[in-house]
C-alpha positions in Angstrom: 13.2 26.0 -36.1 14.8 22.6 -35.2 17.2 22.4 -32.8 20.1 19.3 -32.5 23.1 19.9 -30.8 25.7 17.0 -30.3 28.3 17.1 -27.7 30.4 14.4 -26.7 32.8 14.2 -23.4 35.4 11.9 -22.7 36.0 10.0 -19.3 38.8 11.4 -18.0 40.9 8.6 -16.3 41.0 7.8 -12.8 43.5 6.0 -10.3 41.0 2.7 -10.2 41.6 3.1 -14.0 45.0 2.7 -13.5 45.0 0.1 -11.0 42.7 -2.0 -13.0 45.3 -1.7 -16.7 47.5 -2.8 -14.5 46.4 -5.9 -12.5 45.1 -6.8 -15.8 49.0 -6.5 -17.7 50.0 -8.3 -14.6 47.4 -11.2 -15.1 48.3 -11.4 -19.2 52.3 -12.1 -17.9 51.4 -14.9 -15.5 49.2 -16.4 -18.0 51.8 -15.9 -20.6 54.1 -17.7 -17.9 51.6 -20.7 -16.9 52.1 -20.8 -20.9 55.4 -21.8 -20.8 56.0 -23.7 -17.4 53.8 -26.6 -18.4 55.5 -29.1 -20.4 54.3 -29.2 -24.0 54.0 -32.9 -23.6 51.7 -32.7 -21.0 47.9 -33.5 -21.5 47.5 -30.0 -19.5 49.7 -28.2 -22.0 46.3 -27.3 -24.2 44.2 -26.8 -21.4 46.7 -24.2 -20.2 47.2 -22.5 -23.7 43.4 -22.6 -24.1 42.8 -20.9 -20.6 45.9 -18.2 -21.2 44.3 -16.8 -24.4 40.6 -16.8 -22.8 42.8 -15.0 -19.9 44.4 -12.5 -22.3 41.3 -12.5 -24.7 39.4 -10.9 -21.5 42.0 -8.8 -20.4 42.4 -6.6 -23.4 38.0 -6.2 -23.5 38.2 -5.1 -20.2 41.0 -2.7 -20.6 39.8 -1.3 -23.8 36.2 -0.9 -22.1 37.5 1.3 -19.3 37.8 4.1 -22.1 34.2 6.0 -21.7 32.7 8.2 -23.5 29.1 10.4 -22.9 27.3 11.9 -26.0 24.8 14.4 -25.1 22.2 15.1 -28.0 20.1 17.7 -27.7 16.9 17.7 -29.7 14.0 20.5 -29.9 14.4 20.1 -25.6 14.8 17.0 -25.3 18.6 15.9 -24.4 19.5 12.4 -24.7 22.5 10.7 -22.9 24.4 7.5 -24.2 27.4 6.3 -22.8 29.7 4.9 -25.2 32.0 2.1 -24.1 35.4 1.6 -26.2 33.9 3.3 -29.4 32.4 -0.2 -29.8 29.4 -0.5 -27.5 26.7 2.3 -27.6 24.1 2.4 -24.6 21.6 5.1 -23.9 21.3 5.6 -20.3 18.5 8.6 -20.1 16.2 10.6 -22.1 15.5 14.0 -20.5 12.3 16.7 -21.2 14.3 20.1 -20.5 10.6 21.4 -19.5 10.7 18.7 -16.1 13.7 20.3 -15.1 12.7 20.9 -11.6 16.0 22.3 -10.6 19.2 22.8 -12.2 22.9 24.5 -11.4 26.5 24.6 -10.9 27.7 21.3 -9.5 29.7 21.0 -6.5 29.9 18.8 -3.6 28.9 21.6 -0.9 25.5 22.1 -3.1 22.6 21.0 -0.8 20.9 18.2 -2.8 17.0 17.3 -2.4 16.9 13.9 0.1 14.8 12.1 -2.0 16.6 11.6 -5.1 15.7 7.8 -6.6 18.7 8.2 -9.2 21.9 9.6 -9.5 24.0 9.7 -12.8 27.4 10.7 -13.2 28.1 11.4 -16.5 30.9 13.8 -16.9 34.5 13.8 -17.4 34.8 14.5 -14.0 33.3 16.6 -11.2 35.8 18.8 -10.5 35.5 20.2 -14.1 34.6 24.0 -14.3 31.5 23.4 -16.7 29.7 20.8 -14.2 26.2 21.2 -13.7 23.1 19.5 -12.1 19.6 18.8 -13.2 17.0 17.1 -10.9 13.9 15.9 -12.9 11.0 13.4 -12.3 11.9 10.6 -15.2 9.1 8.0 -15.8 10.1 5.0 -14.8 13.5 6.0 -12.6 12.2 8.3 -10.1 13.0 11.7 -9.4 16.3 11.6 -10.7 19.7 13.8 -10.5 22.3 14.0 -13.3 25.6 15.5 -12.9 26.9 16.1 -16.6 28.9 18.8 -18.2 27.2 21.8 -19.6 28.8 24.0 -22.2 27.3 26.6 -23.7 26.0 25.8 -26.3 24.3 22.9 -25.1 22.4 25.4 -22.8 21.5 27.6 -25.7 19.8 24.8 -27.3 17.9 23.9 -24.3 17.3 27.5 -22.7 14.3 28.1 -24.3 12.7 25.2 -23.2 13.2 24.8 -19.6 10.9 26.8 -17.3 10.9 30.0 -16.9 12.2 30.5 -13.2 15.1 27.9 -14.0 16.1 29.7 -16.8 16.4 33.2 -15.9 18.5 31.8 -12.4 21.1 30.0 -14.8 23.2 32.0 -16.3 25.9 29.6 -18.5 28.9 31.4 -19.9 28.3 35.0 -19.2 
């Protein structure tokens, strides 16, 4: 029987987050008043206007892009991870074979991590969630790698079955 599971998790927002809406508002109302302070008579006045809109123009599409969101697909083992910028950008970061799980469990800071990790991804709506867990794999062109994501249920039911055997009888998601 075919397995595909779909989850998707949304960035929650962070203080950087907020500092960044908010130089960029700040940058849109200077440019709005460079706008206005140069005479419309000058031969500057367009260059200004022209400048204030490419200003604002890239303002709003890096404010919309700091809304993130991770889809996790699960297919027949195989979980796939895109990150999806602003519902208008869709990028797939990782592919992962649940049966090159070499270790996997409950994330937290404290949690002694192998030192020779080539890649770390973060992709969770944050790590002080209560359904944050690790995976550390060996991923064919990045290394042995470590990924941080959020693990409900049933996306571990659809992968259980094929991660190995010692992994999954240690894990134990929502019992």
């Amino acid at each position: 029987m075919d397995i595909f599971i779909e989850h998707l998790v949304k960035k929650k927002t962070t203080v950087l987050d907020v500092l960044i809406r908010i130089g960029l508002i700040l940058a849109a109302l200077i440019a709005l008043t460079l706008v206005f302070a140069v005479p419309s008579d000058s031969v500057w006045s367009m260059v200004v206007v022209f400048v204030a809109c490419a200003a604002i123009f890239g303002g709003w599409y890096v404010f919309t892009g700091l809304s993130i969101e991770y889809e996790y697909a699960v297919t027949n083992g195989e979980i796939d991870i895109d990150k999806i910028i602003a519902q208008r950008k869709r990028k797939r970061l990782i592919t992962i074979q649940a049966k090159n799980i070499e270790r996997m469990g409950k994330y937290s800071p404290e949690v002694p991590m192998p030192g020779d990790i080539q890649t770390k991804l973060v992709v969770c709506d944050s790590i002080k969630s209560p359904d944050v867990y690790y995976l550390v794999f060996r991923h064919k062109d990045q290394g042995r790698t470590m990924v941080i994501m959020n693990m409900p249920e049933r996306v571990f039911v659809g992968i259980k079955n094929y991660l190995p055997r010692e992994i999954r009888n240690a894990i134990n998601i929502g019992n």
